[in-house]
FIVO-807908 format. One record per atom (N, C-alpha, C): z, x, y; atom name; residue in one letter. Coordinates in Angstrom, 1 decimal. Layout:
% FIVO-807908
<site z="Z" x="X" y="Y" a="CA" r="A"/>
...
% end
This chain:
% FIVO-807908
<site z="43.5" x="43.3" y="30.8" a="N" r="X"/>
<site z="44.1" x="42.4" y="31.8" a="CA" r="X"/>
<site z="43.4" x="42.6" y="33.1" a="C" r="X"/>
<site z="43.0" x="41.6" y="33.6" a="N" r="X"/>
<site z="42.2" x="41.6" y="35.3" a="CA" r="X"/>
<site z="43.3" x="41.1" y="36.3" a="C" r="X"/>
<site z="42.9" x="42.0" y="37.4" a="N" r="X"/>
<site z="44.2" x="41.6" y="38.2" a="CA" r="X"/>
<site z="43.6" x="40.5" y="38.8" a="C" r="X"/>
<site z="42.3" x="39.8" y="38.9" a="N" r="X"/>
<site z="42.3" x="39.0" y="39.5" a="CA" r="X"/>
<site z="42.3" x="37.5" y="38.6" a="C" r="X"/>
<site z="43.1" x="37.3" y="37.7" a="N" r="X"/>
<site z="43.8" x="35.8" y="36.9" a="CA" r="X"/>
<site z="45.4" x="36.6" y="36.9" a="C" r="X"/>
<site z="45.5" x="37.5" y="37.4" a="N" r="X"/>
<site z="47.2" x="38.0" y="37.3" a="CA" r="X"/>
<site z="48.4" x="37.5" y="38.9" a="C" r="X"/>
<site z="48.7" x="36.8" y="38.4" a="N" r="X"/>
<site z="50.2" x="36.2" y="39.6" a="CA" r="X"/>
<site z="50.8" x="37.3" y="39.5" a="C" r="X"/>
<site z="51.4" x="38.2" y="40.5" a="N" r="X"/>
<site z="51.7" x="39.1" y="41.2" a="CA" r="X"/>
<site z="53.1" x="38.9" y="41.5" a="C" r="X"/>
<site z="53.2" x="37.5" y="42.2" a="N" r="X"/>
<site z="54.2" x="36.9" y="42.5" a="CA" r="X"/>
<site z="56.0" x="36.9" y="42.3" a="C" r="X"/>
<site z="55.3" x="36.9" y="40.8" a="N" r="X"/>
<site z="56.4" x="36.2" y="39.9" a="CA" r="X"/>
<site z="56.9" x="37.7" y="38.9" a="C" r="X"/>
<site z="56.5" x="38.6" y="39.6" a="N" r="X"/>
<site z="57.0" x="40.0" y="38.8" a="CA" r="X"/>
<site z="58.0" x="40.1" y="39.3" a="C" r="X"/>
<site z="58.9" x="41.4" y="38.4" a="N" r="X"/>
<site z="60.1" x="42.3" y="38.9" a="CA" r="X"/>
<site z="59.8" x="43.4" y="39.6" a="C" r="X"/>
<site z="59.3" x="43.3" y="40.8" a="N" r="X"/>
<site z="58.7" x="44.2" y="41.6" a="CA" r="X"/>
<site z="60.0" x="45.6" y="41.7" a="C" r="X"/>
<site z="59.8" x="46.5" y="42.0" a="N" r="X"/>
<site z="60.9" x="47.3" y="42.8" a="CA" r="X"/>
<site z="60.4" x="48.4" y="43.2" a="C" r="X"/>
<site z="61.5" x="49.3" y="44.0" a="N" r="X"/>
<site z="61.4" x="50.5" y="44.4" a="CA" r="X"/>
<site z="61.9" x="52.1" y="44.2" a="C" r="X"/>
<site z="62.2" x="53.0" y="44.2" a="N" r="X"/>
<site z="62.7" x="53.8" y="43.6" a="CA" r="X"/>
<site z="64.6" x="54.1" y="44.4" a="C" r="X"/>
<site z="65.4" x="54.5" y="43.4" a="N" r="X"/>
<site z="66.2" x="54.1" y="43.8" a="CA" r="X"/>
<site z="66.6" x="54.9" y="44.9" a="C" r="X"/>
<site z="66.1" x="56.2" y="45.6" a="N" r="X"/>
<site z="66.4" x="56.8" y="46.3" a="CA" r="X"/>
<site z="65.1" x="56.7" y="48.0" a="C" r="X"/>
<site z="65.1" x="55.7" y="47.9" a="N" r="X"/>
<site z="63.7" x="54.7" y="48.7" a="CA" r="X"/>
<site z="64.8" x="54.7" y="50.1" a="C" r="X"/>
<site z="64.6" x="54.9" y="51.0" a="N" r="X"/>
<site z="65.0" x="54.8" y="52.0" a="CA" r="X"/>
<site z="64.6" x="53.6" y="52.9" a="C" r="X"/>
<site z="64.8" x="52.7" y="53.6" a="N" r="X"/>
<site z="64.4" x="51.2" y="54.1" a="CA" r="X"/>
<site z="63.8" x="51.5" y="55.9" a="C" r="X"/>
<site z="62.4" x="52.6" y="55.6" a="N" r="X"/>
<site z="61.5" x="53.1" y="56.7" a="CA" r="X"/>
<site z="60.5" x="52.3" y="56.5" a="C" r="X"/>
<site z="60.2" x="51.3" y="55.3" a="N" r="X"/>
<site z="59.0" x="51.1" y="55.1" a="CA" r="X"/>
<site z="57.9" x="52.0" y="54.6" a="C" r="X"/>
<site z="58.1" x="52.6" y="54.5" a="N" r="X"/>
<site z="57.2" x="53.7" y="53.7" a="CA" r="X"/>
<site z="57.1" x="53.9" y="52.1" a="C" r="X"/>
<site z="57.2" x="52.6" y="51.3" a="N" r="X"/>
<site z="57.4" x="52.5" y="50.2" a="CA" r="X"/>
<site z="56.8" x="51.7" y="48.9" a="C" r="X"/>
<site z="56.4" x="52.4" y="48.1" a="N" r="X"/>
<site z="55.8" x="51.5" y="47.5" a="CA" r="X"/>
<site z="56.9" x="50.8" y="46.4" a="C" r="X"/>
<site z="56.1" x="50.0" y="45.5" a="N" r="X"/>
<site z="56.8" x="49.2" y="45.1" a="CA" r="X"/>
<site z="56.0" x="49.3" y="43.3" a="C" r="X"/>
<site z="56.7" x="49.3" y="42.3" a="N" r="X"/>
<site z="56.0" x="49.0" y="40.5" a="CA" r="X"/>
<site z="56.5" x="47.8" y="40.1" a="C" r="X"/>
<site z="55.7" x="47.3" y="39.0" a="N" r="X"/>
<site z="56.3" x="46.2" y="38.3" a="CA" r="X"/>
<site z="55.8" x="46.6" y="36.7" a="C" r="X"/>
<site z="56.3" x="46.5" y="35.7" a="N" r="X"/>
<site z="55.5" x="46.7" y="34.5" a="CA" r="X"/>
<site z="54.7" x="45.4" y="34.1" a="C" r="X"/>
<site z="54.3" x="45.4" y="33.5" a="N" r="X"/>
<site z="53.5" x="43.8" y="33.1" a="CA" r="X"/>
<site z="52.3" x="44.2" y="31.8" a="C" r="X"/>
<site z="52.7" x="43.7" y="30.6" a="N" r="X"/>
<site z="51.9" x="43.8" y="29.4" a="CA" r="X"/>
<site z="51.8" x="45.6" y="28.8" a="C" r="X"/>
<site z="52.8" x="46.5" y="29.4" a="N" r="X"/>
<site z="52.3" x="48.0" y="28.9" a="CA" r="X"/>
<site z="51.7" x="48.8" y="30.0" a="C" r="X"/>
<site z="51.7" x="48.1" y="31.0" a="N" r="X"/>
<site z="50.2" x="48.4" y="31.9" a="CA" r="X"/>
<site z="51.6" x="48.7" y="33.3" a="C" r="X"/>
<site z="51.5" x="49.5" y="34.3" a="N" r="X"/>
<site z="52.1" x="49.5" y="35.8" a="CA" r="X"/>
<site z="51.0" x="48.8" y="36.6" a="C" r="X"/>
<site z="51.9" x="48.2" y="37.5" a="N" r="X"/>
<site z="51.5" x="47.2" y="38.6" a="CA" r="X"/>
<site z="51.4" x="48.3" y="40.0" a="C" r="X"/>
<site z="51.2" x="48.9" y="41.3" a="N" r="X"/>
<site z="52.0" x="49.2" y="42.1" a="CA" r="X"/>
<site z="50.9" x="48.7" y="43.5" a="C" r="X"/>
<site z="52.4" x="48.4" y="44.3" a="N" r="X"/>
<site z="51.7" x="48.0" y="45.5" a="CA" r="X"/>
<site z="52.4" x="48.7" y="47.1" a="C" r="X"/>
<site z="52.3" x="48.6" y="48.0" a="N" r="X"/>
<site z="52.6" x="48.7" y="49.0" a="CA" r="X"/>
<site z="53.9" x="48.2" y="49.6" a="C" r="X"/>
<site z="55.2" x="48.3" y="49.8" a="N" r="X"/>
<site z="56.1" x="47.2" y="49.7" a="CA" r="X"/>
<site z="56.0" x="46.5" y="51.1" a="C" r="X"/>
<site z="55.3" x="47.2" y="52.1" a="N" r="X"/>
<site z="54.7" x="46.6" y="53.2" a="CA" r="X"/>
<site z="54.3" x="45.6" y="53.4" a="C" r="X"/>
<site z="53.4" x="45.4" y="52.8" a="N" r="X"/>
<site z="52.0" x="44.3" y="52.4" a="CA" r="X"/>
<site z="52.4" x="43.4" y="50.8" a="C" r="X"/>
<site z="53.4" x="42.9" y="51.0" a="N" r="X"/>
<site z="53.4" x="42.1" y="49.3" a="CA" r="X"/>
<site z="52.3" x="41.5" y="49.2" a="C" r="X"/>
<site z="51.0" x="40.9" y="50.2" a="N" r="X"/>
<site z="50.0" x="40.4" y="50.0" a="CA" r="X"/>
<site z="48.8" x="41.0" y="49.6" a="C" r="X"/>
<site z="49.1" x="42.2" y="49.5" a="N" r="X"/>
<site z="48.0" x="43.2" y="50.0" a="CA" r="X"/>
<site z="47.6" x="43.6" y="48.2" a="C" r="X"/>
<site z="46.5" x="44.7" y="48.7" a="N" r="X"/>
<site z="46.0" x="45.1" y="47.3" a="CA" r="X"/>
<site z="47.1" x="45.7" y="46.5" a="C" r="X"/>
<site z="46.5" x="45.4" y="45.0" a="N" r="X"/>
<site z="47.4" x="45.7" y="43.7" a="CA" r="X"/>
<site z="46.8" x="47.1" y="42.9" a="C" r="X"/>
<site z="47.7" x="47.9" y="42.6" a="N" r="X"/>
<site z="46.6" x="49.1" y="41.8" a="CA" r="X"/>
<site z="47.1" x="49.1" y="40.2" a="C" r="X"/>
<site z="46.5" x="48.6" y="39.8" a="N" r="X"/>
<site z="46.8" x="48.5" y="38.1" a="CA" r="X"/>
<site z="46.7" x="50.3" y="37.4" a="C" r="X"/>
<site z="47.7" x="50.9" y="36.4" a="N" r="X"/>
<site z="47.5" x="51.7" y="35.4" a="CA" r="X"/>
<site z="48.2" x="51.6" y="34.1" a="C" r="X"/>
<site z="47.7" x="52.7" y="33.6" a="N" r="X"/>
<site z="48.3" x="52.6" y="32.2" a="CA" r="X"/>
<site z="49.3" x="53.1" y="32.3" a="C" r="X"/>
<site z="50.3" x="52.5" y="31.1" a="N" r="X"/>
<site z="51.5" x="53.1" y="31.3" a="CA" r="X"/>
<site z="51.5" x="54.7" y="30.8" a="C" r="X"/>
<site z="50.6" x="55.3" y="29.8" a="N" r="X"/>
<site z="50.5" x="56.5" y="29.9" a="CA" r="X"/>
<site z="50.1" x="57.3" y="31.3" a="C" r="X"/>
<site z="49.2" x="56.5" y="32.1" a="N" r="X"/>
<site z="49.0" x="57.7" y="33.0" a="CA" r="X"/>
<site z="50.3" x="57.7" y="34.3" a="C" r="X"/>
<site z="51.0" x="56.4" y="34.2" a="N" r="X"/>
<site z="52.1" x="56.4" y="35.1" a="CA" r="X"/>
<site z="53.2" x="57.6" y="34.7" a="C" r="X"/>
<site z="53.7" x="57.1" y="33.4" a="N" r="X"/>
<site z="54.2" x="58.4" y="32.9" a="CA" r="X"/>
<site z="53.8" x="59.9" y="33.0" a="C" r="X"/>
<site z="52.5" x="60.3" y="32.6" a="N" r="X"/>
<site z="52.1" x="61.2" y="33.3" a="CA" r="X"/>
<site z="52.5" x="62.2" y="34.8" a="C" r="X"/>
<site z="52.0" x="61.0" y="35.4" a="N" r="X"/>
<site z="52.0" x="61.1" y="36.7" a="CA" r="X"/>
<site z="53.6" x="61.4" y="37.2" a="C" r="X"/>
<site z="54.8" x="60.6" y="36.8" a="N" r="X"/>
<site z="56.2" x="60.7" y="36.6" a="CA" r="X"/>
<site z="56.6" x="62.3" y="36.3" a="C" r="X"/>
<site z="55.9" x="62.6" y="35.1" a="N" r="X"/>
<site z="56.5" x="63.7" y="34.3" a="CA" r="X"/>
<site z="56.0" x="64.9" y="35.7" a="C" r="X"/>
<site z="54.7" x="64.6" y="36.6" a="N" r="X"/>
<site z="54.2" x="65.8" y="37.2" a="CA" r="X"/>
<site z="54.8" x="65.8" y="38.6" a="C" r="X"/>
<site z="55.0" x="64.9" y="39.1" a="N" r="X"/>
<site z="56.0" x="64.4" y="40.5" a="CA" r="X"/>
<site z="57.4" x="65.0" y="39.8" a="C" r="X"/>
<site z="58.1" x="65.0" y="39.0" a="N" r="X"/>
<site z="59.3" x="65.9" y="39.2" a="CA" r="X"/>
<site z="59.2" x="67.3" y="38.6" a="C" r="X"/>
<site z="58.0" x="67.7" y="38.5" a="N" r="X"/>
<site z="58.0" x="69.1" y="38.6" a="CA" r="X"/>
<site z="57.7" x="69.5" y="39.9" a="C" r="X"/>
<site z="57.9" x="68.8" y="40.4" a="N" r="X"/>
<site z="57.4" x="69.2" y="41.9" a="CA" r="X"/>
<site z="55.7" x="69.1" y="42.2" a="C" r="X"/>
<site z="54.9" x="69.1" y="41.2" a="N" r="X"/>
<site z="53.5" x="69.0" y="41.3" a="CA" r="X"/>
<site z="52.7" x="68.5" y="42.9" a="C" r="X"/>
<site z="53.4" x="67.7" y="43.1" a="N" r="X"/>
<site z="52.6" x="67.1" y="44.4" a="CA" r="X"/>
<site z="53.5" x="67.2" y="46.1" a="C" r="X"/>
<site z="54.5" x="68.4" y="45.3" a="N" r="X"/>
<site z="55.2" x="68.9" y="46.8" a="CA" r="X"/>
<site z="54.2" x="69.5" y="47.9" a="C" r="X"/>
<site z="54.0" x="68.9" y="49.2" a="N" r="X"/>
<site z="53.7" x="69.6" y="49.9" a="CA" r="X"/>
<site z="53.4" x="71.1" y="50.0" a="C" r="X"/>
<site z="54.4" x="72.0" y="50.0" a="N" r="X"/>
<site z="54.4" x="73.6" y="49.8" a="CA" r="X"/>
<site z="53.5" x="74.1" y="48.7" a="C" r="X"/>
<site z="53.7" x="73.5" y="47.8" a="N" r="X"/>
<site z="52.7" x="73.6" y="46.5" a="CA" r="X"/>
<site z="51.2" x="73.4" y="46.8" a="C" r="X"/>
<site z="51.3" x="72.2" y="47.2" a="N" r="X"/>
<site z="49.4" x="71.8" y="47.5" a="CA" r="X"/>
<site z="49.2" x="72.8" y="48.8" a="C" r="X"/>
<site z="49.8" x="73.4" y="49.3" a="N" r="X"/>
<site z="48.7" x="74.3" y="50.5" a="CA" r="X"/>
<site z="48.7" x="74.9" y="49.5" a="C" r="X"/>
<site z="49.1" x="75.6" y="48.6" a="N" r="X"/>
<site z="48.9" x="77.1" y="47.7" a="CA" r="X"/>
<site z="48.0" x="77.1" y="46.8" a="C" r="X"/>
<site z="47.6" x="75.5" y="46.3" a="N" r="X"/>
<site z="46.7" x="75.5" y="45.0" a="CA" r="X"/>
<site z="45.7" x="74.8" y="45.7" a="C" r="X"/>
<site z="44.2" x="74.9" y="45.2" a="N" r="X"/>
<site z="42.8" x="74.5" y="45.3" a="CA" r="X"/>
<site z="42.8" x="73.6" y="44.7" a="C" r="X"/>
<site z="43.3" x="73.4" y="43.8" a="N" r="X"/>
<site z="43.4" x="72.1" y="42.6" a="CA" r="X"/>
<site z="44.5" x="71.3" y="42.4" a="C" r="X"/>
<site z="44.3" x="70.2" y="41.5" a="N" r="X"/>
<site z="45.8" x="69.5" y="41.1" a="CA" r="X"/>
<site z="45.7" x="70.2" y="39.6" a="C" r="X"/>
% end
């Protein structure tokens, strides 16, 4: 799928439900198996396409805390 023949528009865009209304937020949509995510800033703005395995992935490592602040000064690595 190319995001550039893909209408963006007409998705179920959202946010997470603990999103606070600072604007600092992004936004997913699912579409074909694949995650959508964008900036909820900018609805016009760039789109970043993934798979849904690496979304999940990436899910599973965000609530282990993986990408807490306190953590990343401690590790050289992800």
């Amino acid at each position: 799928m190319s995001l550039g023949n893909l209408e963006v528009s007409g998705l179920q865009w959202r946010k997470a439900s603990r999103s606070i209304n600072n604007g600092a937020c992004v936004e997913v949509a699912p579409v074909g198996g694949q995650i959508l995510i964008r900036d909820s800033t900018d609805l016009n703005g760039p789109v970043m396409l993934y798979s849904g395995r690496s979304w999940h992935m990436f899910l599973a490592a965000a609530k282990t805390g993986r990408f807490d602040p306190d953590r990343l000064g401690r590790r050289s690595r992800l």
